[in-house]
C-alpha positions in Angstrom: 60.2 108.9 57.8 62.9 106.6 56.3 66.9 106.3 58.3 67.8 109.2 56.2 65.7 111.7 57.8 65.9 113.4 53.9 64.9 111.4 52.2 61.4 110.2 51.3 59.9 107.2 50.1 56.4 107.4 48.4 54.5 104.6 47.2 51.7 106.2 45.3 48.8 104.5 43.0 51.6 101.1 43.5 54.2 103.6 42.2 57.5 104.1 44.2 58.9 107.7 44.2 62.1 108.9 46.2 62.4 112.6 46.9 63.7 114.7 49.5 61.6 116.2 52.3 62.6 119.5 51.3 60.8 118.7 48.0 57.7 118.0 49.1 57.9 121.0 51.7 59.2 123.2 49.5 55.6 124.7 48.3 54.3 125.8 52.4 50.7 125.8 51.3 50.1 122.3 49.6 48.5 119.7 51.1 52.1 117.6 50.2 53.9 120.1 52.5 51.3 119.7 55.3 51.5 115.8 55.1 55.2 115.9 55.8 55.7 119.3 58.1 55.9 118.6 61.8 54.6 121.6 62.6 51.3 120.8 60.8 48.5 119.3 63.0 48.0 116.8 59.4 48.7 112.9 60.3 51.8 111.4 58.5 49.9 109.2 55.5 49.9 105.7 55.6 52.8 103.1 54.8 52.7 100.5 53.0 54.6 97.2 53.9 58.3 98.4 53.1 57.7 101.6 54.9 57.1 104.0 51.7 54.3 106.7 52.6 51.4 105.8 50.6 49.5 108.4 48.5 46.5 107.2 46.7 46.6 109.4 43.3 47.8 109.0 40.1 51.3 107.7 39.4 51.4 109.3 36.0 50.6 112.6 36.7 52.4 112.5 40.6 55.8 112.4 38.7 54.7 115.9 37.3 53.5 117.3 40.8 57.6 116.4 42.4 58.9 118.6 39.0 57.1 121.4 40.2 58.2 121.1 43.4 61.7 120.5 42.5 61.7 123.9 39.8 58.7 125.6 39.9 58.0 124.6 36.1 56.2 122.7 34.4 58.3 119.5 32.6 55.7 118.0 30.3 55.9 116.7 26.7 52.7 118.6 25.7 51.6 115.6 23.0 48.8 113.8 24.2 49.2 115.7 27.9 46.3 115.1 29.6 45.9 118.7 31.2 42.4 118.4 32.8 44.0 115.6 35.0 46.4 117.3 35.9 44.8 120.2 37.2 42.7 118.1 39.1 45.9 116.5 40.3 47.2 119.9 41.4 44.2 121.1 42.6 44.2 118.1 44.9 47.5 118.7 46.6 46.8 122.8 46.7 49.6 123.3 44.5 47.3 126.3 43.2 50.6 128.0 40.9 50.8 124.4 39.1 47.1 124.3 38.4 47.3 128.5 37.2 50.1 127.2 34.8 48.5 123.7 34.2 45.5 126.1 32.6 47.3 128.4 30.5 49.6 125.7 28.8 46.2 123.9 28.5 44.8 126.9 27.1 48.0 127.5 24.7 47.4 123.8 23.5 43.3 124.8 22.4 44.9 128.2 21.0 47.1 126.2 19.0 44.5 123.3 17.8 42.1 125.8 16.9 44.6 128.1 14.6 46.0 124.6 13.0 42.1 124.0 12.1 41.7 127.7 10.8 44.7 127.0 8.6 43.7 123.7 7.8 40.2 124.9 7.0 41.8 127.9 4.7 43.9 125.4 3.0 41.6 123.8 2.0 39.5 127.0 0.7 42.2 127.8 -1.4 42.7 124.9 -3.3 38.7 125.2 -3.5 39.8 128.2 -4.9 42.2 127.2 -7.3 40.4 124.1 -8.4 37.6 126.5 -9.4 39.9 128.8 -11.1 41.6 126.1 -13.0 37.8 124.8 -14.5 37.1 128.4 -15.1 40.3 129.1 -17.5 40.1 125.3 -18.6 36.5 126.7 -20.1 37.8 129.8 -21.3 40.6 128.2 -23.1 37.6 125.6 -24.4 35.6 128.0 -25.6 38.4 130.1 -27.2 39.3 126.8 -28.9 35.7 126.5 -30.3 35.7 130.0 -31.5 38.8 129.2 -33.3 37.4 126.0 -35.2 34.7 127.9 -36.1 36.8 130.8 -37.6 38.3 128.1 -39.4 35.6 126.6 -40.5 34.2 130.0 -41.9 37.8 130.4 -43.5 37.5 127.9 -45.3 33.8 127.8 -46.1 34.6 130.8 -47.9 37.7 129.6 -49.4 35.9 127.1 -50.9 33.5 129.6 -52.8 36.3 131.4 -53.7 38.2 128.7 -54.8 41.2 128.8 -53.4 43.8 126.3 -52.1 43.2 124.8 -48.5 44.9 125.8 -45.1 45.4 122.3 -43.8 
């Protein structure tokens, strides 16, 4: 495995990772434990030409798979986290746990979207809302205004039959 029976060197997807052996055996039923148990009837994987064992997946997602090896948790920035490959990444090493937790933070993430689109839609309902109210009292006022002038107007219509000095 390397001189350091402990330590592991992977190369996977061109990607070097360094981990213990206890890392990668530390979930029994994964295909990662099986690789690297001597108990298991697998076949070590391949090396590469400096000796790392290669693993032909994804770099970016492989970093995630050692975390959850190493705490049993998930340690992802969830912007932009591609959760459908990594459940397919877990699912591919048997990590099942992972992929159970890979789908409910996946799940959070459409919970969330969809309430920020409910608000979003709502928001905008509101000032819909508003808006509309606004031209409606704008109106009001307007026609208020007209009945006004035309009070006015009849005021002093009538003042001028009458006579009398103007209101202006």
């Amino acid at each position: 495995m390397s001189g350091n029976n402990n330590m592991i060197c992977l190369n996977v997807g061109g990607k070097v990772f360094l981990t213990n052996l206890s890392t990668l055996q530390s979930c029994p039923s994964s295909s990662l434990a099986m690789m690297f148990s001597p108990s298991s009837p697998h076949q070590l994987p391949a090396t590469d030409s400096t000796g790392a064992f290669f693993l032909d997946s994804s770099p970016d997602m492989f970093g995630f798979v050692l975390d959850w090896c190493r705490y049993k948790q998930l340690v992802v920035d969830r912007d932009n986290m591609d959760w459908s490959g990594l459940e397919v990444v877990a699912d591919n090493f048997g990590l099942e746990d992972m992929k159970q937790e890979v789908k409910k933070r996946r799940n959070q993430d459409v919970e969330k979207e969809r309430q920020q689109k409910r608000e979003k839609v709502l928001k905008k309902e509101r000032m819909r809302e508003e808006k509309r109210d606004k031209e409606e009292r704008h109106l009001e006022m307007m026609e208020n205004l007209d009945q006004m002038n035309q009070l006015l107007d009849q005021i002093r219509s009538d003042q001028a039959i009458l006579g009398l000095a103007s209101l202006d």
